[in-house]
N, CA, C and O atoms as CSV, one atom per row, in Angstrom:
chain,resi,resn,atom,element,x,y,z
A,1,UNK,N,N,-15.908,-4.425,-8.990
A,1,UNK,CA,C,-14.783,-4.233,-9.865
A,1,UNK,C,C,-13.569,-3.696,-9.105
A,1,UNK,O,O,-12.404,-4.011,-9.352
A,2,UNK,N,N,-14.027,-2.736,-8.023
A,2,UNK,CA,C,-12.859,-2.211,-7.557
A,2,UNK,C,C,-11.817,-3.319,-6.613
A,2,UNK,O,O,-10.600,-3.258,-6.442
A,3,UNK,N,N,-12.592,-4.093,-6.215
A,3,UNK,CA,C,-12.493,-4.970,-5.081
A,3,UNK,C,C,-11.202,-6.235,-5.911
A,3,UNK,O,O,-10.342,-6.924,-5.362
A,4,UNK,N,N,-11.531,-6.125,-7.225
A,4,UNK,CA,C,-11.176,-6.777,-7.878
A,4,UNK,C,C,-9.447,-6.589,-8.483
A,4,UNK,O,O,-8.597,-7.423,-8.793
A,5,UNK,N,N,-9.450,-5.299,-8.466
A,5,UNK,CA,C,-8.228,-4.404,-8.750
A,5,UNK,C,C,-7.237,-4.266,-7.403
A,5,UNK,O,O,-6.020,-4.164,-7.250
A,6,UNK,N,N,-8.298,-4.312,-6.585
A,6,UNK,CA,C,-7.484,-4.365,-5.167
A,6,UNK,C,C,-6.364,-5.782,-5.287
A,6,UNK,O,O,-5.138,-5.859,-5.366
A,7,UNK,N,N,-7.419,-6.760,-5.256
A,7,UNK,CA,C,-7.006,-8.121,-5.434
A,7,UNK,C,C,-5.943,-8.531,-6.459
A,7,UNK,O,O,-5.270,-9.539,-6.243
A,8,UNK,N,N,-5.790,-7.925,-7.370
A,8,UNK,CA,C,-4.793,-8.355,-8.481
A,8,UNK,C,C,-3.733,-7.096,-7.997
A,8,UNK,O,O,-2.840,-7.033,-8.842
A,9,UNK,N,N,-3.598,-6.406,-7.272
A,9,UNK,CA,C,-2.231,-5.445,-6.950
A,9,UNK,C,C,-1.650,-6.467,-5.749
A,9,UNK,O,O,-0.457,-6.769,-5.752
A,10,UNK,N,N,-2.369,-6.871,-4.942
A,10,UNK,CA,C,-1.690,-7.489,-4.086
A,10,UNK,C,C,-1.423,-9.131,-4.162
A,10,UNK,O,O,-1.016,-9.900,-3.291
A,11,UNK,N,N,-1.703,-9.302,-5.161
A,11,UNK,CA,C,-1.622,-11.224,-5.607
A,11,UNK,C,C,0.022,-11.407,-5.633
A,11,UNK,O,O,0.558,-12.423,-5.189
A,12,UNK,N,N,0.731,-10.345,-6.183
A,12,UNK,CA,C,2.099,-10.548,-6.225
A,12,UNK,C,C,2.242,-10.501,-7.925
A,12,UNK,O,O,3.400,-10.286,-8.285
A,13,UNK,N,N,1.240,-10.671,-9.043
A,13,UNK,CA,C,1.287,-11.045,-10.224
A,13,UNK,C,C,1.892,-9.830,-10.814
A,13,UNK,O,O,2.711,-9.927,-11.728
A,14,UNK,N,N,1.217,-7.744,-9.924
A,14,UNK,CA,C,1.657,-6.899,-11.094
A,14,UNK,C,C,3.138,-6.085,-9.311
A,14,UNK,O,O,2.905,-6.032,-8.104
A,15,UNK,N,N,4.209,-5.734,-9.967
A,15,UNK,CA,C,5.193,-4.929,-9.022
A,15,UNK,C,C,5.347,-3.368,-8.989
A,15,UNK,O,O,6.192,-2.504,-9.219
A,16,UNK,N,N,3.494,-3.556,-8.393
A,16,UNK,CA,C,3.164,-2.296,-7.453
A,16,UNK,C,C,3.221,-2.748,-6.197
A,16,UNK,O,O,4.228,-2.513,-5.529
A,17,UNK,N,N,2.304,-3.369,-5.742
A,17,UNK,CA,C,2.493,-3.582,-4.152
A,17,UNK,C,C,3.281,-5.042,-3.910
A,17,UNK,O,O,3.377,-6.045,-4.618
A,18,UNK,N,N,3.886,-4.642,-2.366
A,18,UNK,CA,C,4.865,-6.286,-1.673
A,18,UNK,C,C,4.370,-6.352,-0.435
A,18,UNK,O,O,3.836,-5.406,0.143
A,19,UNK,N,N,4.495,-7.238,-0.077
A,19,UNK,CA,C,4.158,-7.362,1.308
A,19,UNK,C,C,5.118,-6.696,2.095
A,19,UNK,O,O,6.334,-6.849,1.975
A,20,UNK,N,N,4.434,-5.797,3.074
A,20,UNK,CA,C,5.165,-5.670,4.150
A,20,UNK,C,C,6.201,-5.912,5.212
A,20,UNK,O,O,5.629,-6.729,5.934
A,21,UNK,N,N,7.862,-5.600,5.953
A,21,UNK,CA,C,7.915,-6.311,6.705
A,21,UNK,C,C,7.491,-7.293,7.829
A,21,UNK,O,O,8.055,-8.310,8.232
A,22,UNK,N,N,6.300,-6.680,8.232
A,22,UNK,CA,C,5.564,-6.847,9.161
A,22,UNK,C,C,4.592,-8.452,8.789
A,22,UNK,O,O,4.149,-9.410,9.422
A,23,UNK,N,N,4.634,-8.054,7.628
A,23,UNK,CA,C,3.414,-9.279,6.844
A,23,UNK,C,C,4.500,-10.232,6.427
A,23,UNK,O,O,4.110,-11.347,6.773
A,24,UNK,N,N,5.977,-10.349,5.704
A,24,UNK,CA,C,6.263,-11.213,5.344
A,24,UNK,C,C,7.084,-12.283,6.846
A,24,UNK,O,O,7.436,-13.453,6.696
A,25,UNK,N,N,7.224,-11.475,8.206
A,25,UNK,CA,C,7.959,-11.831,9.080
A,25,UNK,C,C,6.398,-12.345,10.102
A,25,UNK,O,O,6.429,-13.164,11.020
A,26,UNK,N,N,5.621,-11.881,9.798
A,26,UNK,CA,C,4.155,-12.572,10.537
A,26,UNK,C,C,4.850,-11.657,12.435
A,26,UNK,O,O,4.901,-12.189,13.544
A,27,UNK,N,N,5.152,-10.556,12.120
A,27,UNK,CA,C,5.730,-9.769,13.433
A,27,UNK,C,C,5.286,-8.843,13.347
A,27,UNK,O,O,5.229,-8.240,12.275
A,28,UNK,N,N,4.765,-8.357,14.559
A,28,UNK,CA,C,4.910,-6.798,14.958
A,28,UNK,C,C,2.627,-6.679,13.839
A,28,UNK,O,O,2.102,-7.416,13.005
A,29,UNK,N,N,2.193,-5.537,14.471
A,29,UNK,CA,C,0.514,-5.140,13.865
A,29,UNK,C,C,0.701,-4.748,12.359
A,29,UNK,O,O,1.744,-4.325,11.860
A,30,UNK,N,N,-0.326,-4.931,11.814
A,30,UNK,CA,C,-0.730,-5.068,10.632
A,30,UNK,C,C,-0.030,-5.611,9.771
A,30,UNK,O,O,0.779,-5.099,8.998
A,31,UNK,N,N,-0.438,-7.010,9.937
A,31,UNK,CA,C,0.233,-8.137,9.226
A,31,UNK,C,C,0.133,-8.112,7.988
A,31,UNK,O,O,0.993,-8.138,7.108
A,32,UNK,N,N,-1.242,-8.044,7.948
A,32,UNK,CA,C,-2.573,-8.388,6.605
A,32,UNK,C,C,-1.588,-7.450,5.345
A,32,UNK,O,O,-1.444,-8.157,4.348
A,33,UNK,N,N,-1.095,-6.438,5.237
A,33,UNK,CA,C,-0.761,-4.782,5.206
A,33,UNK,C,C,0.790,-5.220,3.705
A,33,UNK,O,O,1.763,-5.967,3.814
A,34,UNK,N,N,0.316,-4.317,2.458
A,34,UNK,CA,C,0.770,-4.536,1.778
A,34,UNK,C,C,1.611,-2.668,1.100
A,34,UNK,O,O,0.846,-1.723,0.905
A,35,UNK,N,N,2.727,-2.557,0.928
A,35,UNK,CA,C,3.201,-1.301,0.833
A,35,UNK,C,C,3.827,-1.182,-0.580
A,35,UNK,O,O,4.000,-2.273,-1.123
A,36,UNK,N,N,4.224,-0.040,-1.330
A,36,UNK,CA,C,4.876,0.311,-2.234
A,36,UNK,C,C,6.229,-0.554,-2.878
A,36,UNK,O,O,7.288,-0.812,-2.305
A,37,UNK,N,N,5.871,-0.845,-4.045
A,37,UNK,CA,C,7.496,-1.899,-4.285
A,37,UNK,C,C,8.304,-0.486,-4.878
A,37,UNK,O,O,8.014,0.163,-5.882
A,38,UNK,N,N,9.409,-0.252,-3.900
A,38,UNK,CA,C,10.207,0.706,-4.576
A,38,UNK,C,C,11.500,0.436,-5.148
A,38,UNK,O,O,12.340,1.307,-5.371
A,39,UNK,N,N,11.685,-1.219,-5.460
A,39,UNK,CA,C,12.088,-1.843,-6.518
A,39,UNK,C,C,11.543,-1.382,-8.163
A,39,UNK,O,O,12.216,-1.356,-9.193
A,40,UNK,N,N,10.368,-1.110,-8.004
A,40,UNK,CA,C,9.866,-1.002,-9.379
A,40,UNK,C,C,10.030,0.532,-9.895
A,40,UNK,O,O,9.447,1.542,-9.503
A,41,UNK,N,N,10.849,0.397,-10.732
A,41,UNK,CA,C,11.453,1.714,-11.183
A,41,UNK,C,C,11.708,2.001,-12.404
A,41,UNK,O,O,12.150,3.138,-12.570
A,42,UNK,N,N,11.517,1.034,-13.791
A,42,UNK,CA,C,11.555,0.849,-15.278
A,42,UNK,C,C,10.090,1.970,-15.402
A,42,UNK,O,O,9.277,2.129,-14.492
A,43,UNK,N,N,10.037,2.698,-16.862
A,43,UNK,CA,C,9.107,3.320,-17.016
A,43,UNK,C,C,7.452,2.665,-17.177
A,43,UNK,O,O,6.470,3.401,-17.077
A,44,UNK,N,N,7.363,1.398,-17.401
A,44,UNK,CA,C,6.322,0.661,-17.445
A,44,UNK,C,C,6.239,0.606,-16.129
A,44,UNK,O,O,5.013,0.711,-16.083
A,45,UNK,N,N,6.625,0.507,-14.766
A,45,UNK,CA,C,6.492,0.537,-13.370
A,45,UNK,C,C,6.016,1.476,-13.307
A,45,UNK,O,O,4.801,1.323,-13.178
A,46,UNK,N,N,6.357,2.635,-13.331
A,46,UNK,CA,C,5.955,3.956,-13.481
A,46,UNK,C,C,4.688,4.303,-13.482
A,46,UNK,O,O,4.018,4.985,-12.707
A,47,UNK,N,N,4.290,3.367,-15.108
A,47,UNK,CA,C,3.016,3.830,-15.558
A,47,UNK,C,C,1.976,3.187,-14.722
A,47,UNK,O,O,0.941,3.810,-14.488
A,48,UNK,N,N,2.236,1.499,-14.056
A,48,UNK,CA,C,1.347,0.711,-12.763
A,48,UNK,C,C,1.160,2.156,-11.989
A,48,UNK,O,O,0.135,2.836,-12.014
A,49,UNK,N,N,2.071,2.388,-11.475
A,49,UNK,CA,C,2.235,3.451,-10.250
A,49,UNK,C,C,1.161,4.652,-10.526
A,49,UNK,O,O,0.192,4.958,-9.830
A,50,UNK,N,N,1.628,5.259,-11.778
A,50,UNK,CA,C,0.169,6.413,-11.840
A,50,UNK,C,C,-1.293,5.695,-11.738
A,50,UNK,O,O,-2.267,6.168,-11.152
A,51,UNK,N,N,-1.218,4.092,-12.636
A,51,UNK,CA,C,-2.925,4.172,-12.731
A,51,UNK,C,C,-3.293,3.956,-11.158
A,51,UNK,O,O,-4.344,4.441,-10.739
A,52,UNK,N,N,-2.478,3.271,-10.334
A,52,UNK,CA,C,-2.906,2.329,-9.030
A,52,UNK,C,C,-3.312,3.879,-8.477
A,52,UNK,O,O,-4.487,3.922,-8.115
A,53,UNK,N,N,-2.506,5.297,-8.322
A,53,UNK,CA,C,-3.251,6.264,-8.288
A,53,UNK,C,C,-4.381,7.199,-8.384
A,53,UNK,O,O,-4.959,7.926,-7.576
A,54,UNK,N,N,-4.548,6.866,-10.027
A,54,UNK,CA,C,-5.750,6.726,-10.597
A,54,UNK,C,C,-7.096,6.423,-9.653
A,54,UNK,O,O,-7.993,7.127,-9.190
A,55,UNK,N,N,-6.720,4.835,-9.609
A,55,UNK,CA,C,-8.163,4.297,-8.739
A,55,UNK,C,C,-7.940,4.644,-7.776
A,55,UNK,O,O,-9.004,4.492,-7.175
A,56,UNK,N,N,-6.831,5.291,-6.712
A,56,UNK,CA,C,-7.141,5.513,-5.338
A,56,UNK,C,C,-8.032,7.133,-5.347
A,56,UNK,O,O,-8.953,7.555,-4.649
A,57,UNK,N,N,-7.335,7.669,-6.357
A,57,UNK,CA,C,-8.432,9.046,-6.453
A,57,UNK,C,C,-9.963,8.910,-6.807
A,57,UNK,O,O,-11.009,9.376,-6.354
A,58,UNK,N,N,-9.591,8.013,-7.879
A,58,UNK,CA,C,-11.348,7.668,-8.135
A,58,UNK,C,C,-12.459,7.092,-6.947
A,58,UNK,O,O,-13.665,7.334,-6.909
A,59,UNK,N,N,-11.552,6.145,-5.867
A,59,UNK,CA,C,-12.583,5.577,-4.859
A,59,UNK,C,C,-12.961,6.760,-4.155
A,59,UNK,O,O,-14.118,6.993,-3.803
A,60,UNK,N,N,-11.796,7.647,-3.913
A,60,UNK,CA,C,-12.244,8.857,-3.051
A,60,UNK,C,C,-12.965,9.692,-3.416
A,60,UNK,O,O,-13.487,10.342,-2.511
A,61,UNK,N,N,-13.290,10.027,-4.689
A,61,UNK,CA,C,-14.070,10.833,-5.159
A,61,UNK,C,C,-15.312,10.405,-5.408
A,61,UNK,O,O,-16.228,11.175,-5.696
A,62,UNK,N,N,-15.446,9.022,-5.306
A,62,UNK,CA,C,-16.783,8.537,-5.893
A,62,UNK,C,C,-17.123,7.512,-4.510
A,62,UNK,O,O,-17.338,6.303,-4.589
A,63,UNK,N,N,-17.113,8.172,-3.485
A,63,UNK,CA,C,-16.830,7.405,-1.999
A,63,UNK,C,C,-17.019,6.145,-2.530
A,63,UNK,O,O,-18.216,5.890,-2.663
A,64,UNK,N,N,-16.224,5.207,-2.904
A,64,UNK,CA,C,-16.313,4.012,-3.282
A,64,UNK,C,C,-15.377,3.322,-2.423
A,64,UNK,O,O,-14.203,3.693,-2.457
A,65,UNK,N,N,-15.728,2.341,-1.631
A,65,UNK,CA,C,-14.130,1.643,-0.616
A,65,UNK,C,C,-14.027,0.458,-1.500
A,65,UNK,O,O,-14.853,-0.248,-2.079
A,66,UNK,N,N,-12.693,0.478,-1.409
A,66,UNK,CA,C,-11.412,0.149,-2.224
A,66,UNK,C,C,-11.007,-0.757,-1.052
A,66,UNK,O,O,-10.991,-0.451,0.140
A,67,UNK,N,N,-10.603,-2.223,-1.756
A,67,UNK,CA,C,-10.166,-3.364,-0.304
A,67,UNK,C,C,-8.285,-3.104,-0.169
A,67,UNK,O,O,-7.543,-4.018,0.188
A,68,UNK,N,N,-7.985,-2.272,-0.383
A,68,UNK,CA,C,-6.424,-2.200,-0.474
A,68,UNK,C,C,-6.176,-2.327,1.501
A,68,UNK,O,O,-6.645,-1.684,2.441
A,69,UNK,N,N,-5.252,-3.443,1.403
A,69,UNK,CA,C,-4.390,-3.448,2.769
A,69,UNK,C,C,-3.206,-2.717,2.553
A,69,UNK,O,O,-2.217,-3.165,1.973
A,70,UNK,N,N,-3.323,-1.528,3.051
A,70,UNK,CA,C,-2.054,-0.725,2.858
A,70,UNK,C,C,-1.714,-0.102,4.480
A,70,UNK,O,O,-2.528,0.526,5.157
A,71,UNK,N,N,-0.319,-0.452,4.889
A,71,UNK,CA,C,-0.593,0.303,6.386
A,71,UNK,C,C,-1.056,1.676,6.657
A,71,UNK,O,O,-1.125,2.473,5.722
A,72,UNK,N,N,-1.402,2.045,7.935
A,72,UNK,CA,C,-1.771,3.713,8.257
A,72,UNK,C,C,-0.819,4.455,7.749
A,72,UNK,O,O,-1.223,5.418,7.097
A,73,UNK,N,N,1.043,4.234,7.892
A,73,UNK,CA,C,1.435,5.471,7.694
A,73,UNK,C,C,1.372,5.658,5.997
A,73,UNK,O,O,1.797,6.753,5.628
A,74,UNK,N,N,0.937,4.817,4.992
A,74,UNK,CA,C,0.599,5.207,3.919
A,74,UNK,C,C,-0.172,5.647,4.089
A,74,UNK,O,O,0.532,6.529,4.581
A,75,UNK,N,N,-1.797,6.268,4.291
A,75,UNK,CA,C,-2.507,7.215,4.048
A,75,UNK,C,C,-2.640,8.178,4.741
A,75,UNK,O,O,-3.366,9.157,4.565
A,76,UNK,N,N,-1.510,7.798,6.075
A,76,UNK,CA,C,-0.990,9.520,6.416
A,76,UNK,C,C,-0.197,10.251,5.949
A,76,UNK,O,O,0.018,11.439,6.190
A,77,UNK,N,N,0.408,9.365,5.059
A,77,UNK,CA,C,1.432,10.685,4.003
A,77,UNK,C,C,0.533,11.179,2.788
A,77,UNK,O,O,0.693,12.379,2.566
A,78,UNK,N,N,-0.530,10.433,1.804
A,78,UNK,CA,C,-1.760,11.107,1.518
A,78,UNK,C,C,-2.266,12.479,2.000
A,78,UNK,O,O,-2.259,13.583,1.455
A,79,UNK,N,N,-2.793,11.968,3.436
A,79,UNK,CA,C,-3.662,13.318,4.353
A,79,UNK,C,C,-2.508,14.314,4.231
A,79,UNK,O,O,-2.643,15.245,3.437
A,80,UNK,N,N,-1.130,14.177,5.109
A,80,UNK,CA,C,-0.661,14.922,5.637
A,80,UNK,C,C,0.129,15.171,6.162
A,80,UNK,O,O,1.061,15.975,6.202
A,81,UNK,N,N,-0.629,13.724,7.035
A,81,UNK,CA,C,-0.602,13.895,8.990
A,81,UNK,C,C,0.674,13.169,9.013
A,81,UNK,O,O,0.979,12.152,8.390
A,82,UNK,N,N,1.585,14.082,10.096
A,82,UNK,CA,C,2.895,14.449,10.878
A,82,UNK,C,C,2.946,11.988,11.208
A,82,UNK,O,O,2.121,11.130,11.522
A,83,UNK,N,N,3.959,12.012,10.966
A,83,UNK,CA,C,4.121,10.654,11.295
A,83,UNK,C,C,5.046,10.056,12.534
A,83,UNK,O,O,5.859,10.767,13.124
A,84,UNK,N,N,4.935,9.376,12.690
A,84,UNK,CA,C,5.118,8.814,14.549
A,84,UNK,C,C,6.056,7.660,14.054
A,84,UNK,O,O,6.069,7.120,12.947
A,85,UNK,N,N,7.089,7.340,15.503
A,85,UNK,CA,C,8.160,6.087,15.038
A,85,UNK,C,C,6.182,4.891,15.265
A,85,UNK,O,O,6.089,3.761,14.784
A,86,UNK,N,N,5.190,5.462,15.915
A,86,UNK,CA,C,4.157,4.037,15.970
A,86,UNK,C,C,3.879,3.575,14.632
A,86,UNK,O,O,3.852,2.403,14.254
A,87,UNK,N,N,3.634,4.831,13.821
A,87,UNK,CA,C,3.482,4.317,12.470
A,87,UNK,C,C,4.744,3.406,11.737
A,87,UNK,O,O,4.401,2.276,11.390
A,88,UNK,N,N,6.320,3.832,11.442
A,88,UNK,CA,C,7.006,2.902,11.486
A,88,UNK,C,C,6.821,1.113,12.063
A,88,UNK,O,O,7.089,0.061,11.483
A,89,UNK,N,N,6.412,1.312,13.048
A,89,UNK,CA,C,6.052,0.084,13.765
A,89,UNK,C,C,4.941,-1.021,13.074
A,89,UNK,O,O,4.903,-2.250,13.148
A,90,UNK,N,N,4.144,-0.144,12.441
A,90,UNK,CA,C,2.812,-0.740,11.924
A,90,UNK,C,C,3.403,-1.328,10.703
A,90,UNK,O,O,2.697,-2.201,10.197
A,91,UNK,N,N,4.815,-1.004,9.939
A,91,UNK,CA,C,4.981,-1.289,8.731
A,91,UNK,C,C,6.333,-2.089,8.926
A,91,UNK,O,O,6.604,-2.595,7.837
A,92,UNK,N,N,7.210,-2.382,9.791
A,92,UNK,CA,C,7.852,-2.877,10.097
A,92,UNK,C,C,8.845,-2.852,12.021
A,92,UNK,O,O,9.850,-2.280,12.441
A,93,UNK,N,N,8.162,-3.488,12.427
A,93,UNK,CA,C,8.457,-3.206,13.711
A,93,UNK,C,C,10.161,-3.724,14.270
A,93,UNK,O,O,10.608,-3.299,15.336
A,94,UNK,N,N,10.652,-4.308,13.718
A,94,UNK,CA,C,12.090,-4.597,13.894
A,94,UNK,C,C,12.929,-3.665,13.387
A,94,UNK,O,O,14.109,-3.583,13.728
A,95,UNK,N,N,12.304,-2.818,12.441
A,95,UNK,CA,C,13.238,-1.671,12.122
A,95,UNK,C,C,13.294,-0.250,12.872
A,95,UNK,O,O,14.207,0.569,12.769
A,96,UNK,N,N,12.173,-0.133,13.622
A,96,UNK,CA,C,11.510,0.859,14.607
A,96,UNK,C,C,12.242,0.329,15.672
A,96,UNK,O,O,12.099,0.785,16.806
């Protein structure tokens, strides 16, 4: 099921996730790699945005892996962890 939810955020059908620079220019690592539409900003966007949250807390809590292609420096702003122009690179390398 989860695998499934993964799959319909990144189909392009709901405007939570877009492809990446990196993915729509086929340039620069992690092609595959799908990031935040921060176009989507109406309160029904909003509400995508909390549930897609939702399930990322739920996989973690219920160690369940979740197929989301999302680059590294998205789940280093999650953790924490201090971010690098490499991470930039991973998500769009012409802008780095």
């Amino acid at each position: 099921m989860l695998t499934n939810v993964a799959l319909e955020l990144e189909s392009g059908s709901l405007p939570v996730l877009i492809k990446t620079p990196n993915n729509r220019n086929e340039h620069g690592s992690h092609r595959e790699c799908f990031t935040l539409n921060a176009s989507s900003t109406s309160p029904t966007h909003r509400e995508l945005f909390r549930t897609f949250g939702y399930f990322i807390g739920y996989a973690a809590r219920a160690t369940s892996a979740m197929d989301f292609n999302l680059p590294p420096l998205f789940w280093k702003k999650i953790v924490g962890t201090e971010l690098t122009l490499k991470d930039l690179e991973g998500l769009d390398k012409f802008s780095a």
